[in-house]
C-alpha positions in Angstrom: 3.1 19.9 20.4 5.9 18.7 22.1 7.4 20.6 25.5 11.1 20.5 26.6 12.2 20.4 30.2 16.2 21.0 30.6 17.9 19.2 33.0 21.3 18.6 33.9 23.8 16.9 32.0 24.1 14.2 34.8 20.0 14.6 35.6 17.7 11.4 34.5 16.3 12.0 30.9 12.2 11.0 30.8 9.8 11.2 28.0 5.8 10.7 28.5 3.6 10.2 25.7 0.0 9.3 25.7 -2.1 8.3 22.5 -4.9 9.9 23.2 -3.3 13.3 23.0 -3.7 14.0 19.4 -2.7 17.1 18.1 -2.9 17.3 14.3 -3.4 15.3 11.2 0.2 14.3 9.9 -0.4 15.0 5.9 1.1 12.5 3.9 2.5 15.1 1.7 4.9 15.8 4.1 6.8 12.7 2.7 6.8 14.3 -0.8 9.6 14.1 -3.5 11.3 16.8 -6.1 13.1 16.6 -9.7 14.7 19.3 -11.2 16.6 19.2 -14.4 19.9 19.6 -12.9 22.7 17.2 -12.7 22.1 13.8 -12.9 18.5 14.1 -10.9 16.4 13.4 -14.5 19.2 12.4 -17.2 20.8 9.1 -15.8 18.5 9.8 -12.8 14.4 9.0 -13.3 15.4 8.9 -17.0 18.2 6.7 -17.8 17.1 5.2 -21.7 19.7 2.3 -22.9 20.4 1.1 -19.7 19.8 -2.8 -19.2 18.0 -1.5 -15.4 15.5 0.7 -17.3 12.3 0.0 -19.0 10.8 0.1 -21.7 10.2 4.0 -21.1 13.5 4.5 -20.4 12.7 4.8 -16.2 15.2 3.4 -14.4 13.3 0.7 -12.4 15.4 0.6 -9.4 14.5 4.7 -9.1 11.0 3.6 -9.1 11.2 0.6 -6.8 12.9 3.1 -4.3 9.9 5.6 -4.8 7.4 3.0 -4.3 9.1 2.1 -0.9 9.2 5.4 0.0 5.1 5.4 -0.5 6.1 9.0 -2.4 2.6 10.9 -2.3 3.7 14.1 -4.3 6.3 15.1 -6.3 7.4 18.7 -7.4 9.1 19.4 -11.2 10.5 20.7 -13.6 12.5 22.9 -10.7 13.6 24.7 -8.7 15.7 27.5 -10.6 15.6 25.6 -13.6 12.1 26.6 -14.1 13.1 30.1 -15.0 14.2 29.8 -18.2 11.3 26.6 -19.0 9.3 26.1 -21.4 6.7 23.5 -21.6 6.0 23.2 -25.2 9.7 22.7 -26.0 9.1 19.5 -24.3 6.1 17.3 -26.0 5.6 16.3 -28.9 8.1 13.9 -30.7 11.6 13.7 -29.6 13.0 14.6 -33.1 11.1 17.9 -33.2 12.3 18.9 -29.5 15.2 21.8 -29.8 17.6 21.4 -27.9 18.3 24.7 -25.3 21.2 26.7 -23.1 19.9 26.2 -19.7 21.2 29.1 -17.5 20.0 28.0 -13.9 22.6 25.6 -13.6 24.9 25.9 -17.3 24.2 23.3 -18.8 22.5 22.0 -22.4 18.5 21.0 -22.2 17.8 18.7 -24.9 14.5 18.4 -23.4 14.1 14.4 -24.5 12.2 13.9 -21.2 8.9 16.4 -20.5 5.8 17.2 -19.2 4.1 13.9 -20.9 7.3 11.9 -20.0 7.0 13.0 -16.1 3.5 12.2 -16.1 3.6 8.9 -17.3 6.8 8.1 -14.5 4.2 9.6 -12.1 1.5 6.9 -13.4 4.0 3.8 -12.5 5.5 5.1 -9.3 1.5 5.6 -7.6 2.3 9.4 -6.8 0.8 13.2 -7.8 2.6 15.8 -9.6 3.2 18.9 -8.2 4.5 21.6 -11.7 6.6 24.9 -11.2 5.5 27.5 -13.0 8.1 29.6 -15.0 7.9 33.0 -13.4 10.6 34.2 -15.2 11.0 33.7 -18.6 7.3 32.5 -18.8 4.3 34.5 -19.6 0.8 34.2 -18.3 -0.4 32.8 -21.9 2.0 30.0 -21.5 1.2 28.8 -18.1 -2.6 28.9 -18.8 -1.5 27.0 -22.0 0.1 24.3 -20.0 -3.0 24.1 -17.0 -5.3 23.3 -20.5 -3.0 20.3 -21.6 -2.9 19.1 -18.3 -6.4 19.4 -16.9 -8.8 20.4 -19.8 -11.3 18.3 -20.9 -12.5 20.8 -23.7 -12.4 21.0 -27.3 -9.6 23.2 -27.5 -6.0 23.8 -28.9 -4.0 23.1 -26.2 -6.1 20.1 -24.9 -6.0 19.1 -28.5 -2.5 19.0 -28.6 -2.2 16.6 -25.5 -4.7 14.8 -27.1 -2.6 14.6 -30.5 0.7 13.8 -28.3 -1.1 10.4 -27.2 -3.0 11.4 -24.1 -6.9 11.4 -23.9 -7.4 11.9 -20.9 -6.4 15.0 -18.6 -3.5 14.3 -16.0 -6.1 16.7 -13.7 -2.9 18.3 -12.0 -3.7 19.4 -8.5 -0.5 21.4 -7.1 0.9 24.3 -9.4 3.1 26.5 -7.9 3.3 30.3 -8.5 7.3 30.4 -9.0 10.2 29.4 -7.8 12.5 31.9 -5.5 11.7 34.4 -7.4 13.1 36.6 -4.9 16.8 35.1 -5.4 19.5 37.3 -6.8 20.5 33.7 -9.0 17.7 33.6 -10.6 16.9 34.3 -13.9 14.1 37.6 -14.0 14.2 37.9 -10.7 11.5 39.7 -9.1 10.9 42.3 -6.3 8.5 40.8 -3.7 5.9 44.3 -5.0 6.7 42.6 -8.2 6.2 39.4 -7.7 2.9 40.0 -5.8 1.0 42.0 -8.6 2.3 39.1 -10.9 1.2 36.4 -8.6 -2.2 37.7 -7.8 -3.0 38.3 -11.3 -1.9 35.2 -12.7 -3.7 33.0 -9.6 -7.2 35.1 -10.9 -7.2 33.9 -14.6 -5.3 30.0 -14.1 -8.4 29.4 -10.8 -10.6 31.1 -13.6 -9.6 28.2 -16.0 -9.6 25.7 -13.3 -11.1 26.5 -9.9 -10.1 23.1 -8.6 -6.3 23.7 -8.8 -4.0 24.2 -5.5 -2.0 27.3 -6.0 1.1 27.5 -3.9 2.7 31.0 -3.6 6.3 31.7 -4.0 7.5 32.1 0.0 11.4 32.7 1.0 12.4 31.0 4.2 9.2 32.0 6.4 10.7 34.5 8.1 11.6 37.5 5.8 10.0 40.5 4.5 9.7 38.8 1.7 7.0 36.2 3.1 5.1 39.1 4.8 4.7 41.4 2.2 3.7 39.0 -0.5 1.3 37.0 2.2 -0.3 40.4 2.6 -1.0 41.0 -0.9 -2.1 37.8 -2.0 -3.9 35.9 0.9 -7.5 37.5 0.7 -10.8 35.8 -0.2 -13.0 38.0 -1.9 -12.0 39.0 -5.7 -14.3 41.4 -7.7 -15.5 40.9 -11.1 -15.3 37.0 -10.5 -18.1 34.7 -10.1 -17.9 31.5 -8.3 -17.3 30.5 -4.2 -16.2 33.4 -2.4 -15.4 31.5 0.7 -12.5 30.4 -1.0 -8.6 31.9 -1.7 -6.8 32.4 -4.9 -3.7 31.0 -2.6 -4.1 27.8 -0.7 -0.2 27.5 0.1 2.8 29.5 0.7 6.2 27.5 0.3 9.2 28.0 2.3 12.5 26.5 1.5 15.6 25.8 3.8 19.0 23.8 3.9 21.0 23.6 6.5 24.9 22.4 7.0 27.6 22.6 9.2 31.4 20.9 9.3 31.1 20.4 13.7 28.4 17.6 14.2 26.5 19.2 17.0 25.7 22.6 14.7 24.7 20.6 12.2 22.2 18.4 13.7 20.7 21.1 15.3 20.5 23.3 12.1 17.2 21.8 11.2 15.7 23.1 14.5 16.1 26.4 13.0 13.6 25.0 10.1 11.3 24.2 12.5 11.4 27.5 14.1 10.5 28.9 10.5 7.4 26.8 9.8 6.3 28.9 13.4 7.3 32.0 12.2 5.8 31.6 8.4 2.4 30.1 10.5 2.1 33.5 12.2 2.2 35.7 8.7 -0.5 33.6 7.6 -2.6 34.4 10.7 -1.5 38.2 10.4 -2.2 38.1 6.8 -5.5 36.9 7.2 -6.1 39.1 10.2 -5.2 42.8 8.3 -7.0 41.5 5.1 -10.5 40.7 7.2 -10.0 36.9 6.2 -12.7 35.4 7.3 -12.8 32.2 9.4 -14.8 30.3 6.9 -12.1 30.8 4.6 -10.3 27.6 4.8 -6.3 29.1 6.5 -3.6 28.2 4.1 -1.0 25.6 4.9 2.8 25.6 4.1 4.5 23.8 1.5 8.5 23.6 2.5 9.1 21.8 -0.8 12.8 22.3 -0.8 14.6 21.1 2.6 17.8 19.0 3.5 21.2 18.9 4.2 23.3 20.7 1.4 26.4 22.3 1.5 26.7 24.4 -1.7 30.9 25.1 -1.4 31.4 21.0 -1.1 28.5 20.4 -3.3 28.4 23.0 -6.2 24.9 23.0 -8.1 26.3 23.4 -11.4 28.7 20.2 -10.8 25.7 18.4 -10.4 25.1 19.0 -6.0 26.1 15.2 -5.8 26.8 15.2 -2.0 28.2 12.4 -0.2 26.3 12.0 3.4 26.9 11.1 6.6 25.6 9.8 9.9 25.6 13.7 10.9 23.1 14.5 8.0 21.0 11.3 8.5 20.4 12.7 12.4 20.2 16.2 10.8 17.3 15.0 8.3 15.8 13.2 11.4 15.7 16.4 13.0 13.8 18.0 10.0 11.2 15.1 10.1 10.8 15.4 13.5 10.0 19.3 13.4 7.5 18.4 10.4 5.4 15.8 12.4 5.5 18.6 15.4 4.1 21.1 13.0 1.8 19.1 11.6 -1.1 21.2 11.8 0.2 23.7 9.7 2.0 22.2 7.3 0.3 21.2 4.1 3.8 19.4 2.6 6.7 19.0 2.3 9.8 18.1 -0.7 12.4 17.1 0.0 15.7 17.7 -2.2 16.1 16.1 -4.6 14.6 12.6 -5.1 17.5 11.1 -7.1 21.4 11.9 -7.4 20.9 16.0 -6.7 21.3 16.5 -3.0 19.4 13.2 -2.4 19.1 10.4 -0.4 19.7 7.6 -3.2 22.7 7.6 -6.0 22.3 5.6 -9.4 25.4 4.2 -11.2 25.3 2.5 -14.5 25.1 -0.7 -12.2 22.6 -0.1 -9.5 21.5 2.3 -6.8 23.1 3.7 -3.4 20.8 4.5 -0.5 23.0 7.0 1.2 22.3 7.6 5.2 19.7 9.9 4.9 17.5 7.0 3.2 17.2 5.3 6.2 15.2 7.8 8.6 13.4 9.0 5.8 12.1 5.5 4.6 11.2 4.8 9.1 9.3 8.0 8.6 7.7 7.4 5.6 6.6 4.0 6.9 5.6 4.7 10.2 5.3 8.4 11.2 1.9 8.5 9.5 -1.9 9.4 11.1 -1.9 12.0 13.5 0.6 13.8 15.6 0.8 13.0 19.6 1.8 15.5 22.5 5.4 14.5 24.2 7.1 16.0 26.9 10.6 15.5 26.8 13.1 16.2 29.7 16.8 15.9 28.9 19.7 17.7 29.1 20.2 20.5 26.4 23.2 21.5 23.5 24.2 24.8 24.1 27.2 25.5 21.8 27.8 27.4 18.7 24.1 27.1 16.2 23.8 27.4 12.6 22.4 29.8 12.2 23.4 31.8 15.4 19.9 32.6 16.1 18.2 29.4 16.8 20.2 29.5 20.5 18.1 32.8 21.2 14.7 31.4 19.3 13.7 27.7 20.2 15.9 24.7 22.0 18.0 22.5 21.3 17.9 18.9 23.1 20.3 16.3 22.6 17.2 13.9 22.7 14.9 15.4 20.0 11.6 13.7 19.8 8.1 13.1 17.7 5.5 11.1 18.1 2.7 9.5 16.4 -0.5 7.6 15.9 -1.6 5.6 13.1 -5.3 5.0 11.8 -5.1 0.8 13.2 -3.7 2.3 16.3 -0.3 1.6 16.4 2.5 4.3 18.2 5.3 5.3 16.8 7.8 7.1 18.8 11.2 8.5 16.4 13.8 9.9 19.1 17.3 11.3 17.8 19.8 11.3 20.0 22.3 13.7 18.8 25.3 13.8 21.4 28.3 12.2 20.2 29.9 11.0 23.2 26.7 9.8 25.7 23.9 7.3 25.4 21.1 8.2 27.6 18.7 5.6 29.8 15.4 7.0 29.5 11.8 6.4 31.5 9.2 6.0 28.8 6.1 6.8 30.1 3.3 5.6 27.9 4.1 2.7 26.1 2.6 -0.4 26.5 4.1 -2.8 28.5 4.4 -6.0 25.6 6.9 -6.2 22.7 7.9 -3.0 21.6 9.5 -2.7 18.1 12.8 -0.9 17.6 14.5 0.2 14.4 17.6 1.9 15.0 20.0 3.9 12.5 23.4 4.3 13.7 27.1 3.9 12.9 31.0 4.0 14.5 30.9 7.4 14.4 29.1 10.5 13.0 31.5 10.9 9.7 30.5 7.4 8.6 28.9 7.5 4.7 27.5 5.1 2.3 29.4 4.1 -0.6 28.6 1.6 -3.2 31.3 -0.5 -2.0 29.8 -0.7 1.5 26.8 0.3 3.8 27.8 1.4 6.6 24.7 3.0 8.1 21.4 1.2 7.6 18.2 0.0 9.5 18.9 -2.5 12.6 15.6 -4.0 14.0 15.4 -5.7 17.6 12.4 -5.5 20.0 11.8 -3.9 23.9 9.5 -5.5 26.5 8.7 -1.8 27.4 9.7 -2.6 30.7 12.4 0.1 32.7 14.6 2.3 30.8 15.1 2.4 27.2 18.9 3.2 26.4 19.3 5.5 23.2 22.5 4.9 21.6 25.0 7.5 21.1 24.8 9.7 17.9 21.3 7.3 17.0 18.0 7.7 15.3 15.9 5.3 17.0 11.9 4.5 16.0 9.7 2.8 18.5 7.1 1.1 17.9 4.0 -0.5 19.6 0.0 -1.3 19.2 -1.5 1.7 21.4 
């Protein structure tokens, strides 16, 4: 965990960290990805056929170089809302046979040229695990169960057959399937009441762990927080299921997603926002516990974990979804997203992983043109996390002075702090500490006592700019990594509006 002193504005900011005081194991999951067909994200995205930067599959290359430097471990498709109207089979098989469909989440025209055999291959050559949406809306039991047999059956049967026909032997063996997609949203397509959607949920978890017990079934969660999340926690986390053979130490559910994006014009609000996402991955751990506790869950039973696997900066008003979500970000979001990242290596031990959105074009961190790729601000603490911010979690205390403005939302003021200087730590398998501070006041650097590192050359990667509006264009990067090394000795001065990763062998 990490603790928070406040002291004055003026008062002498410290933070002591210690390697030996592990908390959790990070999951690498945390780091994973998400593609949705919407916008640009899979057509002229991941799937970009005739250009000279793609391959032979038609993958854009410079997508997967980016993915691969990332070290992506998961990533989530076909959506998202898009998954309500899906359906699988209209997908494999040859292109010429494929019809072409309205697709309502978004508006637009699915010509469904890129599919479930497309994305498993693009998973093959970037070195990550896919992680499929169920279509809860549209979609019937028959069909999902359909697609778990293409993807994971070794058997002598029809569906496995027809993978096998399509050019695939072997099974993909997907691991993470997830029970819907906000199904609770007034947007989407059949959407569900949560009394609903748990009958539907349960029911369908029983027959798809009937046809493969060794799946991961993530349950459809709203922000962690709502009556939603209770009620359908209640209904669905239990262990014992009559009438069913097999381990009954085990759940139907193993996850419940949360999703949450945050944004805000004034700097301060929106840096902060992401503490509010923290606070949720709190809130969401305690309805598990409940859950477990009313339903006699017991502690054999491995506890489920959340899967946030939609978070980041998005502002739907400047960034409509149905133009494509193609926002244009700044230094604020970059310290925003470090925020987020932060909170997920805090929470590591409940947090089983995490998406964000999108991987490419869609609300994302890296833009593709017809002649290359941007990595917009919020690459950069993403890829110093990625790298670094792996292994286990480490206690910090932090004492600094505190923001205490306007919050979006206006309850995180009342629910959990917010420090200018908002800190993780971390410690890798070979023994090397990481330490990722953000230091989100606009106007002040801070000299800070570091307690705990080791005296010795100290690594430091910094992401910063001239001012918290700054963005990345194709034209110029304004905001990017800046490397430079500390002899651990005295205070360490964090820049103004900064994102700074230490680094040192523990």
């Amino acid at each position: 965990m990490t603790s928070f002193t406040r002291i004055a504005d003026e008062g002498s900011p410290s933070i002591i960290v210690h390697p030996d005081h592990k908390i959790a194991k990070i999951n690498d999951n945390i780091y994973g990805g998400f593609t949705e067909h919407m916008g640009r994200c899979i057509y002229g995205g991941i799937y970009d056929p005739g250009n000279p930067l793609s391959d032979e599959n038609g993958f854009r290359k410079d997508v997967i170089d980016a993915m691969k430097d990332l070290n992506v471990p998961v990533v989530r498709y076909p959506g998202g809302n898009f998954v309500a109207t899906y359906h699988w089979l209209d997908g494999v098989g040859p292109r010429e046979n494929r019809p072409k469909r309205p697709e309502l989440a978004w508006l637009g025209l699915e010509p469904n040229t890129f599919g479930t055999d497309e994305f498993m291959k693009w998973c093959e050559i970037v070195g990550t695990e896919p992680y499929l949406c169920l279509n809860f809306g549209t979609g019937t039991l028959d069909e999902a169960l359909g697609w778990l047999e293409y993807c994971n059956s070794t058997q002598d049967t029809y569906y496995a057959n027809l993978r096998r026909k399509n050019g695939r032997e072997e099974p993909y063996n997907v691991k993470y399937w997830a029970l819907g997609n906000e199904c609770w949203g007034p947007w989407q397509v059949a959407q569900l009441t949560k009394e609903d959607y748990a009958k539907k949920a349960y029911q369908w978890a029983k027959a798809l762990k009937l046809l493969d017990p060794s799946i991961v079934l993530i349950l459809c969660g709203e922000t962690g927080y709502s009556s939603w999340d209770y009620y359908v926690l209640k209904e669905c986390v239990t262990w014992s299921v009559h009438g069913l053979g097999g381990d009954r130490t085990k759940s139907l559910i193993d996850m419940h997603s949360i999703h949450v994006y945050t944004a805000d014009k004034e700097h301060l609000a929106n840096a902060t926002a992401p503490r509010g996402a923290e606070r949720a991955i709190q809130m969401a751990s305690a309805l598990i516990d409940l859950a477990r506790i009313e339903n006699g869950v017991p502690e054999t039973v491995p506890r489920q974990t959340i899967c946030f696997d939609e978070w980041n900066v998005w502002d739907p008003i400047r960034a409509p979804g149905e133009l494509g979500a193609e926002e244009k970000y700044t230094l604020s979001d970059a310290l925003a997203v470090s925020v987020f990242l932060n909170g997920f290596i805090r929470q590591a031990k409940d947090l089983g992983m995490a998406n964000i959105a999108q991987s490419i074009n869609v609300i994302s961190p890296l833009m593709t043109n017809k002649d290359g790729i941007v990595k917009q601000t919020i690459w950069w603490p993403l890829l110093l996390f990625s790298k670094y911010m792996r292994g286990h979690s480490v206690a910090v205390n932090v004492r600094a002075p505190e923001y205490t403005g306007r919050t979006n939302p206006a309850w995180i003021r009342a629910t959990i702090e917010t420090p200018y200087l908002d800190v993780s730590a971390s410690i890798s398998d070979d023994g090397h500490m990481s330490l990722a501070v953000a230091n989100l006041n606009e106007e002040k650097a801070f000299d800070v006592k570091v307690e705990g590192v080791k005296k010795g050359e100290v690594k430091v990667y910094t992401v910063d700019g001239e001012n918290v509006d700054v963005a990345n264009t194709a034209d110029e990067q304004k905001v990017g990594i800046k490397e430079s090394s500390w002899d651990g000795v005295g205070k360490f001065r964090f820049g103004k509006h900064s994102f700074t990763l230490l680094r040192w062998k523990a």
